[in-house]
LORO-503844 format. One record per residue (C-alpha): chain; residue in one letter; residue number from 1; z, y, x. Coordinates in Angstrom, 2 decimals, padded with zeros to 5 digits, always signed. Layout:
residues N
  mol  type  seq       c3       c2       c1
    A     A  NUM        Z        Y        X
...
//
This chain:
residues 446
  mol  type  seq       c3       c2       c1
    A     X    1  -153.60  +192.31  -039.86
    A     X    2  -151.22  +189.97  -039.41
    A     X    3  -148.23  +189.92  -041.63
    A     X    4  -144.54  +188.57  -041.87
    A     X    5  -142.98  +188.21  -045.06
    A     X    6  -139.28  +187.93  -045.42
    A     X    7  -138.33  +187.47  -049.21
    A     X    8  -134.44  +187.65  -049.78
    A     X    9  -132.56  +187.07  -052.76
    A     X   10  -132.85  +184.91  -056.15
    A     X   11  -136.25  +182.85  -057.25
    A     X   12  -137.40  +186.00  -059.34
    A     X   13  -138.10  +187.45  -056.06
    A     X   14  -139.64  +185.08  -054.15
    A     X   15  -142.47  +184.80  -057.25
    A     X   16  -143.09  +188.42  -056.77
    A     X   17  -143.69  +188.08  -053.25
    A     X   18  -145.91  +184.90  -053.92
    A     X   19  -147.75  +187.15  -056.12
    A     X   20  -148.31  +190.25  -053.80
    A     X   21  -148.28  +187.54  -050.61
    A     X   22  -151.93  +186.21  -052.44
    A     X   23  -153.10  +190.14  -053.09
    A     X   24  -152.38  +190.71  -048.96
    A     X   25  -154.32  +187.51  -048.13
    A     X   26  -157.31  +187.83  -050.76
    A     X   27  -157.09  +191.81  -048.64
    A     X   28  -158.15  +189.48  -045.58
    A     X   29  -154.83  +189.82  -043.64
    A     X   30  -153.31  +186.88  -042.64
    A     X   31  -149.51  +185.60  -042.31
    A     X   32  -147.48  +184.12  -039.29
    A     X   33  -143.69  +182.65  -038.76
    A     X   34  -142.45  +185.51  -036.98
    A     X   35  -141.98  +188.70  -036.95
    A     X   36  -142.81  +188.59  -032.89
    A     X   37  -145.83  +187.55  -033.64
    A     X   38  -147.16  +190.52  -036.60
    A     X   39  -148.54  +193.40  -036.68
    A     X   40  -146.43  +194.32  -040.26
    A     X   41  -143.26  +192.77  -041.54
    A     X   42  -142.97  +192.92  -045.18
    A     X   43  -139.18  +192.36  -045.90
    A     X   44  -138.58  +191.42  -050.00
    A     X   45  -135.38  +192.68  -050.17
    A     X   46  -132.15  +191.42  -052.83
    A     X   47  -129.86  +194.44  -053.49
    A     X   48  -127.70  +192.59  -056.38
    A     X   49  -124.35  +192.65  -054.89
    A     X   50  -123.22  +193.90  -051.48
    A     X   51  -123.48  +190.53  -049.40
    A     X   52  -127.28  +190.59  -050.54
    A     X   53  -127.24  +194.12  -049.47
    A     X   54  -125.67  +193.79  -046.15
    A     X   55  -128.13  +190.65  -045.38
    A     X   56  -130.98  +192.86  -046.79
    A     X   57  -129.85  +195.96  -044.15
    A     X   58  -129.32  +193.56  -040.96
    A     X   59  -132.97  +191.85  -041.77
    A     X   60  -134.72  +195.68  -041.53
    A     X   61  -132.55  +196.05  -038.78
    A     X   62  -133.96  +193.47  -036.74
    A     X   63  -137.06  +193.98  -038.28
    A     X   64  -137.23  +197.70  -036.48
    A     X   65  -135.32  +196.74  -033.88
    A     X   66  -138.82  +194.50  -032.62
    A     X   67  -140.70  +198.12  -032.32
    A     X   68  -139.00  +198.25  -028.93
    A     X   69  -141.30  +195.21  -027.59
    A     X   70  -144.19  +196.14  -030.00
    A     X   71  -144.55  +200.07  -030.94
    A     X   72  -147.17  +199.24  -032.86
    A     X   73  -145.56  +196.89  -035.35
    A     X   74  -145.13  +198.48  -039.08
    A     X   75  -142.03  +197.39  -041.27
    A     X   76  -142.85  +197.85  -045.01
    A     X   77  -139.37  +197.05  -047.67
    A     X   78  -139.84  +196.46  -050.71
    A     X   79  -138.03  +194.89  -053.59
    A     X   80  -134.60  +195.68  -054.97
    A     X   81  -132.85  +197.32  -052.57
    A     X   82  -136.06  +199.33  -051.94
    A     X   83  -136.08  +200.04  -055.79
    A     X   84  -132.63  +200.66  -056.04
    A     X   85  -132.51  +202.81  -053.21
    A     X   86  -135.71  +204.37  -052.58
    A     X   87  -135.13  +207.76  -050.66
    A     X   88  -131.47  +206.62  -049.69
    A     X   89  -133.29  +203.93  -047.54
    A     X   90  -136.02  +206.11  -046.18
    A     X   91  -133.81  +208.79  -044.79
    A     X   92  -131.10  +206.56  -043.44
    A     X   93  -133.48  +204.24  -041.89
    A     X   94  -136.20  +206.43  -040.57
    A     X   95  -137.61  +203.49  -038.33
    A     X   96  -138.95  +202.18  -041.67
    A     X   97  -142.96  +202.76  -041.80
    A     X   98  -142.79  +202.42  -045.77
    A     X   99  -140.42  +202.12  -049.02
    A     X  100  -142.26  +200.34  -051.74
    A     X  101  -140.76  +200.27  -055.14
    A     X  102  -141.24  +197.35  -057.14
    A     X  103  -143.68  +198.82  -059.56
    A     X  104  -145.99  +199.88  -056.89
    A     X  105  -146.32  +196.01  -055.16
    A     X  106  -150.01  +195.77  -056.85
    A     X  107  -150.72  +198.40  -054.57
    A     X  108  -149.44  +197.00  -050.97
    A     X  109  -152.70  +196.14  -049.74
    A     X  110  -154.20  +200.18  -050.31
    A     X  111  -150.56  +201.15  -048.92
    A     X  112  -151.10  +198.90  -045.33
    A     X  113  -154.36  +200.18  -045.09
    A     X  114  -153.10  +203.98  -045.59
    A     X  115  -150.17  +202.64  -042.78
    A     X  116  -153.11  +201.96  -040.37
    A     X  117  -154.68  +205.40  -040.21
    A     X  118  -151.18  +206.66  -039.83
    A     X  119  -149.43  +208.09  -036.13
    A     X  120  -146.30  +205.27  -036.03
    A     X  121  -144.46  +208.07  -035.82
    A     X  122  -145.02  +209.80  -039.33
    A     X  123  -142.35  +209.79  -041.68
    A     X  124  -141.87  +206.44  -043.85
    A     X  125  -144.58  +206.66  -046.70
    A     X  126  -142.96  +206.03  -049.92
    A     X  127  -144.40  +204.50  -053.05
    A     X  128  -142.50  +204.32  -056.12
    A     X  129  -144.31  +203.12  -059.66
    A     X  130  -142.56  +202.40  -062.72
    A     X  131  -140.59  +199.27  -063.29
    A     X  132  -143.32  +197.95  -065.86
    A     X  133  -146.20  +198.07  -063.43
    A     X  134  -144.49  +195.18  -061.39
    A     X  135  -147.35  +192.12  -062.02
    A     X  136  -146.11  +189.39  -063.88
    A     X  137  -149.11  +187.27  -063.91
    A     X  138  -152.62  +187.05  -061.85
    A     X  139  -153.00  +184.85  -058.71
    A     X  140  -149.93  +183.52  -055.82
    A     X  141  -149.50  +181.44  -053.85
    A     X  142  -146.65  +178.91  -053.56
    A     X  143  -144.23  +180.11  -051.53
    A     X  144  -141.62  +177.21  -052.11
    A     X  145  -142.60  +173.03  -050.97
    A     X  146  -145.73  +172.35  -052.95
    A     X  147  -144.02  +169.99  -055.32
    A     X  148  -142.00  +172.08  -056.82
    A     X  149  -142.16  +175.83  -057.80
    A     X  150  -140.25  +178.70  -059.32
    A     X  151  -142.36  +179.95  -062.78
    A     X  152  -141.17  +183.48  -063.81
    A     X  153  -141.25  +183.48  -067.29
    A     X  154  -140.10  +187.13  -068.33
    A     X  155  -138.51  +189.79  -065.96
    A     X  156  -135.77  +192.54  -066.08
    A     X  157  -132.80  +192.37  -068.61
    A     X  158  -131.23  +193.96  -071.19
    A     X  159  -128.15  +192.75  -072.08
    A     X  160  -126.23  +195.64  -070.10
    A     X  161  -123.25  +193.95  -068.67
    A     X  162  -120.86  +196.36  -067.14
    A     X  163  -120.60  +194.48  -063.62
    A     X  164  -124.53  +194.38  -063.41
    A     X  165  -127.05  +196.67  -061.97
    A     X  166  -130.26  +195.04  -062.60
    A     X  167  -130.93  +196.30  -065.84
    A     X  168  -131.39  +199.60  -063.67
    A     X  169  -132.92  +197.88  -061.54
    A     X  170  -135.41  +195.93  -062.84
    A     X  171  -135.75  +197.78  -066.52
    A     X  172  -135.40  +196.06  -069.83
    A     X  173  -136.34  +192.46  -070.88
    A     X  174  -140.26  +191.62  -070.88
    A     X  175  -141.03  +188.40  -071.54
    A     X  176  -145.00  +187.11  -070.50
    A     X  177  -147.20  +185.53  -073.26
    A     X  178  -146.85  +182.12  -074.03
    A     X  179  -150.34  +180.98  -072.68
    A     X  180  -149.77  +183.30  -069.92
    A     X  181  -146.68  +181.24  -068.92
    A     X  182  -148.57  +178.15  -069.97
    A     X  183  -151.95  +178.97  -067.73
    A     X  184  -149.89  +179.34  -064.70
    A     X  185  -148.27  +176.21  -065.37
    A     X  186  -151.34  +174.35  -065.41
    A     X  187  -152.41  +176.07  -061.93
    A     X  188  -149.27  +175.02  -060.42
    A     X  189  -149.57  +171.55  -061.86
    A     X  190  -152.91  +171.49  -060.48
    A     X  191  -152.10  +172.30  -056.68
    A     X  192  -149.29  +169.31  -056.78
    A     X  193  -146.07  +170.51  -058.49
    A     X  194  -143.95  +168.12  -059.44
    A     X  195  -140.72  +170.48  -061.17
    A     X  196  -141.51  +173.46  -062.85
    A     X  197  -138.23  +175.80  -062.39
    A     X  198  -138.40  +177.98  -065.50
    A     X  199  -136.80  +181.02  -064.45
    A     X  200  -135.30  +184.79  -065.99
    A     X  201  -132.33  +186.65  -065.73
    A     X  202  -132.13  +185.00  -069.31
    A     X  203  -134.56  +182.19  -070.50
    A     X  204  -133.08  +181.60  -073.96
    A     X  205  -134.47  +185.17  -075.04
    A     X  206  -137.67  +184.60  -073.91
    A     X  207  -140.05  +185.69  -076.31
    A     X  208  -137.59  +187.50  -077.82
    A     X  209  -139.13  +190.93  -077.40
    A     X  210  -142.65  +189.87  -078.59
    A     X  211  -140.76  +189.13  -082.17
    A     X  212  -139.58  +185.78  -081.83
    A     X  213  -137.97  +183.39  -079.28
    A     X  214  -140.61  +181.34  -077.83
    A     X  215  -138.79  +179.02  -075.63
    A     X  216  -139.18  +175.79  -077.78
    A     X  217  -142.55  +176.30  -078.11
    A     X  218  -142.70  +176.28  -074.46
    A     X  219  -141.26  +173.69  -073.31
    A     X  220  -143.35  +171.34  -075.71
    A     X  221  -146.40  +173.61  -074.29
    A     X  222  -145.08  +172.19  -071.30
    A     X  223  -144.70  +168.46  -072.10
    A     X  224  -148.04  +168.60  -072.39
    A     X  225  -149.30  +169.21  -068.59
    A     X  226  -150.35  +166.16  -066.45
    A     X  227  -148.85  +165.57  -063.10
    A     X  228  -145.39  +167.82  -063.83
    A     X  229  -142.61  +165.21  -064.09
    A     X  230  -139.65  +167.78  -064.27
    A     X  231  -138.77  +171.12  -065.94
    A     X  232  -135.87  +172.43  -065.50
    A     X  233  -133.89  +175.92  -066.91
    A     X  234  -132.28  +178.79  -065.23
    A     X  235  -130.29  +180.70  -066.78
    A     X  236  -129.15  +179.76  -070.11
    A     X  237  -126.69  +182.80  -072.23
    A     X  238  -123.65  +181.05  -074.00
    A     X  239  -124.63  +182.55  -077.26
    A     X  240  -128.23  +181.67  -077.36
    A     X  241  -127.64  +178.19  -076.97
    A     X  242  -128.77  +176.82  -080.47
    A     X  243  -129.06  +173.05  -081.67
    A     X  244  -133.05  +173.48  -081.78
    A     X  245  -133.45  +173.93  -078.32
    A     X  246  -130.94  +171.27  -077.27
    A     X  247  -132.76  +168.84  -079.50
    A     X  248  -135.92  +169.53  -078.48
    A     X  249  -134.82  +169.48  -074.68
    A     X  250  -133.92  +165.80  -075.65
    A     X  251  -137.16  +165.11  -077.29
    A     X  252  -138.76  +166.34  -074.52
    A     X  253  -140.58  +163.97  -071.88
    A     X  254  -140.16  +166.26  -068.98
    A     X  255  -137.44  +168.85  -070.07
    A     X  256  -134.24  +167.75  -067.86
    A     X  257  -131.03  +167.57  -069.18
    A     X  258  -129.37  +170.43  -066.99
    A     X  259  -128.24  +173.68  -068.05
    A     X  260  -126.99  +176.85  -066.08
    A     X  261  -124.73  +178.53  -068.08
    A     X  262  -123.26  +181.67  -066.29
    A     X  263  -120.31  +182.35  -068.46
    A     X  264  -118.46  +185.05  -065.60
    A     X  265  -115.20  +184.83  -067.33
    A     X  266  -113.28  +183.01  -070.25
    A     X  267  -110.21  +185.69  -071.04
    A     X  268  -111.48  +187.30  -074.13
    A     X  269  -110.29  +190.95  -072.52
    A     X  270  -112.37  +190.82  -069.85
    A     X  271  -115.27  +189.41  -071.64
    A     X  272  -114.76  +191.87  -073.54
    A     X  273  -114.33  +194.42  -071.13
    A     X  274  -117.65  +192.66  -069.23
    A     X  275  -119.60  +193.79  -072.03
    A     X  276  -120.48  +189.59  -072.95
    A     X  277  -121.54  +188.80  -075.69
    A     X  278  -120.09  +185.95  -078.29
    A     X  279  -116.86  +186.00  -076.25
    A     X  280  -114.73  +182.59  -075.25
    A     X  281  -116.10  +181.38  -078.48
    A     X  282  -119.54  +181.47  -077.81
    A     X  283  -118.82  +179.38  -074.32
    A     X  284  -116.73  +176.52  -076.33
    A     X  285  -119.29  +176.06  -079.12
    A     X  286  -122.30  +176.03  -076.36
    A     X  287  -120.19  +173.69  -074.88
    A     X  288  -119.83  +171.51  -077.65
    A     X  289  -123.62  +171.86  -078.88
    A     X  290  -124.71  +170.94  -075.29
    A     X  291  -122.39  +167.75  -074.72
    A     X  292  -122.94  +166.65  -078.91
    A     X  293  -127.04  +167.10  -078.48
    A     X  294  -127.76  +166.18  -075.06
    A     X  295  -124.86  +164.10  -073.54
    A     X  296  -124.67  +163.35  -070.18
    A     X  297  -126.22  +166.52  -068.98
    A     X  298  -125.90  +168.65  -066.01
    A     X  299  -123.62  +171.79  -066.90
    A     X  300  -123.91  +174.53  -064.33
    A     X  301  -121.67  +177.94  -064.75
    A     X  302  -121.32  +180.73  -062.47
    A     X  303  -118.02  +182.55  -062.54
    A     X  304  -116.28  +186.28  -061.27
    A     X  305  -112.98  +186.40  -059.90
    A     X  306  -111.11  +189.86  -059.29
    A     X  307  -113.02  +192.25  -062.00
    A     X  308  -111.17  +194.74  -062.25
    A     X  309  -108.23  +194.80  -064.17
    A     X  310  -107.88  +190.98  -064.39
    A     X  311  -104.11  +190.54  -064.26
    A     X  312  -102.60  +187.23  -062.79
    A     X  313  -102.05  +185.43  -066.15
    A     X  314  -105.93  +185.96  -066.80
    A     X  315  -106.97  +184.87  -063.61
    A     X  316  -104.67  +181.28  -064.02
    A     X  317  -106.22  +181.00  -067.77
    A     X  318  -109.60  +181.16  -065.60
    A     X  319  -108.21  +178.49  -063.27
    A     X  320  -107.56  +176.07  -066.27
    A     X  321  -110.52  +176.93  -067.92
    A     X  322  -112.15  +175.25  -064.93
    A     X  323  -109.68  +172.32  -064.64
    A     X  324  -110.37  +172.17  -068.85
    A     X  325  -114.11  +172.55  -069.26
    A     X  326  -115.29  +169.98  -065.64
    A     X  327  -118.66  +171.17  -064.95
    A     X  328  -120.66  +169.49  -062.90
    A     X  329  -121.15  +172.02  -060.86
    A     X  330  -120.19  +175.67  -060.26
    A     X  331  -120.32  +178.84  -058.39
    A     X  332  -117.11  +181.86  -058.19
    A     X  333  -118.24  +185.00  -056.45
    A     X  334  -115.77  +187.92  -055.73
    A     X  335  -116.63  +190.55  -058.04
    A     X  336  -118.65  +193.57  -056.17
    A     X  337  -118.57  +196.96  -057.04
    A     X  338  -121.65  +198.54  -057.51
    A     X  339  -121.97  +201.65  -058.25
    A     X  340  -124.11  +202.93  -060.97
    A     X  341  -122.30  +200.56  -063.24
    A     X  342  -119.58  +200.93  -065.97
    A     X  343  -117.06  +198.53  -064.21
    A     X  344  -117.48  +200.27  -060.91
    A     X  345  -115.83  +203.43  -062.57
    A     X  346  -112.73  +200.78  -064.02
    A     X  347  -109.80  +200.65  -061.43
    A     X  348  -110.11  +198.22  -058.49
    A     X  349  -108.33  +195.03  -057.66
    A     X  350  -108.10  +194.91  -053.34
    A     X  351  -110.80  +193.39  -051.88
    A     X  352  -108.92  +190.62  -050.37
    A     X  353  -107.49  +189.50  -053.54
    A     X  354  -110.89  +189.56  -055.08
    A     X  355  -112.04  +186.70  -052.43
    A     X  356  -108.62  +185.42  -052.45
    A     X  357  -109.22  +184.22  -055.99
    A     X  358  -112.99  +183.64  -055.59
    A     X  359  -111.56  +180.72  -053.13
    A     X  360  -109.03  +179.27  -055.31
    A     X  361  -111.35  +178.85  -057.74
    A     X  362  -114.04  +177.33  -055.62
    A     X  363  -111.03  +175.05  -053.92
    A     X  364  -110.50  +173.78  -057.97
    A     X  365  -114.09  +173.15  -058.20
    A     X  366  -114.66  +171.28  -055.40
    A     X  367  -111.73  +168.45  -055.95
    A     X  368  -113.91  +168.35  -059.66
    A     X  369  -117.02  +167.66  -057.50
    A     X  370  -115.66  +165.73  -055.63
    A     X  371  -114.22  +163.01  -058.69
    A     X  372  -117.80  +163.08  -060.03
    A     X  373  -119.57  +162.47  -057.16
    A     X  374  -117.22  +159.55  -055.55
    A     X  375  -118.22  +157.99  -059.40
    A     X  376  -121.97  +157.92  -058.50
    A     X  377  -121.20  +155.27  -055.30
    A     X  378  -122.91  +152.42  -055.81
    A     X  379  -125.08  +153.95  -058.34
    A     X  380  -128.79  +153.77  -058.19
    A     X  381  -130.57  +156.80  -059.22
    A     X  382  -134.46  +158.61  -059.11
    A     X  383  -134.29  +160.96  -056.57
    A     X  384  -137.20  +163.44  -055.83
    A     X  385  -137.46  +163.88  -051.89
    A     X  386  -138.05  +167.93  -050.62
    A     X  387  -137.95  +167.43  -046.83
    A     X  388  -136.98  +165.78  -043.83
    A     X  389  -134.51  +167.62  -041.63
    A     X  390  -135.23  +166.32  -038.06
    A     X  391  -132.07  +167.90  -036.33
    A     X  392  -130.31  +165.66  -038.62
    A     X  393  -132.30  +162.97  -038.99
    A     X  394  -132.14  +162.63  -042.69
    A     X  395  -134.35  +163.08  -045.71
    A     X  396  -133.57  +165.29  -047.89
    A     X  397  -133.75  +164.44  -051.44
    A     X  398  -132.04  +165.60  -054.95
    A     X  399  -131.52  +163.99  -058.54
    A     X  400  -132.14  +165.76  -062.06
    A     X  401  -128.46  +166.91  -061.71
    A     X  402  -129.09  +169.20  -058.87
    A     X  403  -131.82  +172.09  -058.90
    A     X  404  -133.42  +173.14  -055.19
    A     X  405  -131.89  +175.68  -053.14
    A     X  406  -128.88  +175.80  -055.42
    A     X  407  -127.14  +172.51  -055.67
    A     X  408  -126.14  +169.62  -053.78
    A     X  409  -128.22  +166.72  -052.02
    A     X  410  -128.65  +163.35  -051.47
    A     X  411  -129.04  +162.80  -047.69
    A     X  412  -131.05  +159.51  -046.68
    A     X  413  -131.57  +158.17  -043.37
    A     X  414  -135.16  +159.33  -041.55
    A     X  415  -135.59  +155.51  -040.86
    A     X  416  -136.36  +155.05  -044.22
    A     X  417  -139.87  +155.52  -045.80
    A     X  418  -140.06  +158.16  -047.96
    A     X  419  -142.11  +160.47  -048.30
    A     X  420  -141.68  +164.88  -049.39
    A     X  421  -142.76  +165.85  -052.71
    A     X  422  -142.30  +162.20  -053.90
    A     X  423  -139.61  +159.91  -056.00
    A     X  424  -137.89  +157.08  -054.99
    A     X  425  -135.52  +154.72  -056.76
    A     X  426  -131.95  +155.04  -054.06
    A     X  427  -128.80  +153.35  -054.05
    A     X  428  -125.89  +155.65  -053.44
    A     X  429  -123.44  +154.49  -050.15
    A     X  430  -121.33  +157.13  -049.83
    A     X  431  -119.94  +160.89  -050.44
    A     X  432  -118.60  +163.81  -048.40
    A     X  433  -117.12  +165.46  -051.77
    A     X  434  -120.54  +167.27  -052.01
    A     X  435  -123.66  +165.56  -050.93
    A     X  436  -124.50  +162.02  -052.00
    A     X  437  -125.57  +159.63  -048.99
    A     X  438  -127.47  +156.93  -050.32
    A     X  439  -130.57  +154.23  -048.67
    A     X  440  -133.51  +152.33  -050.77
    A     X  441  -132.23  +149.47  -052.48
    A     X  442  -133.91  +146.88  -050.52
    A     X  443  -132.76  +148.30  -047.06
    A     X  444  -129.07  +146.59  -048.00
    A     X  445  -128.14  +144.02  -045.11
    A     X  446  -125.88  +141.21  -045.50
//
């Protein structure tokens, strides 16, 4: 058959739909661009917070919404919001031909077949597995640019936050073996990837669950592969960030000196209340570690505004946390109830004020960005090149300080000849605030 995949949501997800993507193909289906054009769309769904919900619901939508033109088509979900929701989803979406948990993803190419023998008009078949049955390693394909590539290095999470729901989710930290990890590393660096995007709800515990933390011995694993020129981290805890690993990121050829560091808060209440671990001291010393052991680097946080009970006075020590700390870049989300959770049962703060605070702090951040990025003008700097974007005419390109899909860019003009997947040596002309603009160095004109 002919299948459409839509994966939503973080990096995590797209590897598990490069994994059951390669299961569907080795089945001897096929894939196309459109849902117009299948015979089953396959939509990966996020079902984190309620924006990745919402986006999740109107892609099924639309999805079902195409059986007017094409009775025959089947719509499959799977994913989070599948695994979160499982017979919620069937019953309020009947148009749905199937609800696959994430545990039972192994088994999508017995479930199409089963989907083929069945009237369209059957009740959606649902398939739920346990968490752990979810395949963390055998064949994929590469569903990001082939030079660079999202490696899942552990799944689920157990650190229990109150705001968070993927513990329930997902289940309880599992990291892979370290040859595992290191075996598909060597597949990827085979088929042309250039960065290696280490990724986990938290890769400083990885290992941790086998009996010791095996992230070190990783990354030198690592330094060892030919043809991979950059690895880079997501997500990094606070309180896991030790001196050893900082000096062996510096030590390390291809290890890049950027670290995401989602820190949600720095009031000691509601880190408290958040269920984090280390508190505001924990942030500080990371802090310190990371700009005493590796200075220089690239110091990503991400950031909730609104929880609930966060009075004013906690929100503006938030706001000068920011102003204090500079990172180099940042993201504030308003917090999101989600039920399930211990903070969803605190009292509320109004929506409205929840974004209304979000923004502020995003407003802060960006005057930040701005300052460091108007420094980099007339700075020359290795850029790796991910596309060309012919409605704008520009290539689009990115430095060590900016990881794909996440950060900022460096825009250069499609006159010039460079090439995707490949780095270049640029000269930086120019900044909105945000992206860098920036031409080879011997393109300069008197």
């Amino acid at each position: 058959m002919k299948l459409a995949v839509v994966s939503l949501g973080c990096p995590k997800n797209q590897v598990d739909a490069d994994r059951f993507c390669r299961a569907l193909l080795e089945a001897g289906h096929t894939t196309v661009a459109t849902i117009e054009e299948a015979d089953v769309a396959i939509i990966n769904t996020c079902g984190f917070i309620e924006s990745a919900k919402e986006e999740a619901i109107e892609h099924i939508l639309d999805a079902c919404a195409m059986k007017t033109h094409n009775p025959d088509l089947r719509v499959v979900v799977t994913g989070c919001l599948a695994e979160r929701y499982r017979e919620e989803l069937a019953r309020e979406i009947p148009e749905v031909d199937a609800v696959v948990g994430i545990g039972s993803n192994g088994r999508l190419p017995a479930i199409l077949e089963e989907l083929c023998a069945r009237q369209a008009e059957a009740p959606p078949l649902e398939c739920y597995a346990a968490k752990q049955g979810l395949p963390l390693e055998g064949p994929r394909i590469i569903g990001t640019p082939r030079h660079y590539a999202w490696l899942k290095i552990a799944e689920g999470c157990s650190n229990a936050c109150a705001y968070c729901a993927i513990p329930a989710i997902r289940g309880g930290y599992r990291s892979r073996p370290l040859q595992n990890v290191v075996e598909e590393a060597r597949w990827l660096a085979a088929q042309g990837v250039k960065e290696l995007v280490l990724v986990a709800q938290d890769v400083t515990a990885y290992g941790e669950n086998l009996g010791q933390n095996l992230l070190v011995s990783l990354l030198r694993e690592l330094d060892k592969l030919e043809g991979v020129r950059w690895v880079r981290l997501l997500y990094a805890y606070p309180e896991k960030i030790t001196q050893q690993l900082l000096v062996a990121m510096a030590e390390s050829e291809k290890a890049l000196p950027y670290i995401d560091l989602p820190i949600q808060h720095c009031n000691e209440e509601i880190l408290r209340s958040m269920g984090r671990r280390g508190g505001r001291a924990a942030i500080e010393e990371a802090l310190r570690l990371i700009r005493e052991n590796l200075p220089g680097a690239t110091l990503r946080t991400s950031l909730i505004a609104g929880y609930p009970g966060e009075s004013e006075p906690q929100f503006e020590e938030l706001c000068a946390f920011v102003q204090q700390a500079g990172f180099d870049r940042l993201g504030c989300f308003a917090y999101s109830e989600e039920e399930g959770t211990r903070a969803a049962r605190m009292k509320q703060l109004p929506i409205e004020e929840r974004q209304r605070r979000a923004d502020a702090v995003m407003r802060l951040q960006s005057g930040i960005l701005a300052q460091k990025q108007q420094v980099q003008v007339g700075c020359t700097l290795q850029v790796l090149c991910d596309e060309y974007d012919p409605e704008e005419d520009v290539w689009l390109c990115r430095t060590a300080a900016d990881a794909p899909e996440i950060d900022t860019n460096v825009l250069v003009p499609g006159a010039q000849p460079l090439q995707e997947g490949e780095f270049f040596l640029v000269k930086v002309t120019d900044t909105d605030g945000a992206d860098l603009y920036a031409i080879l160095p011997d393109s300069e004109t008197s």
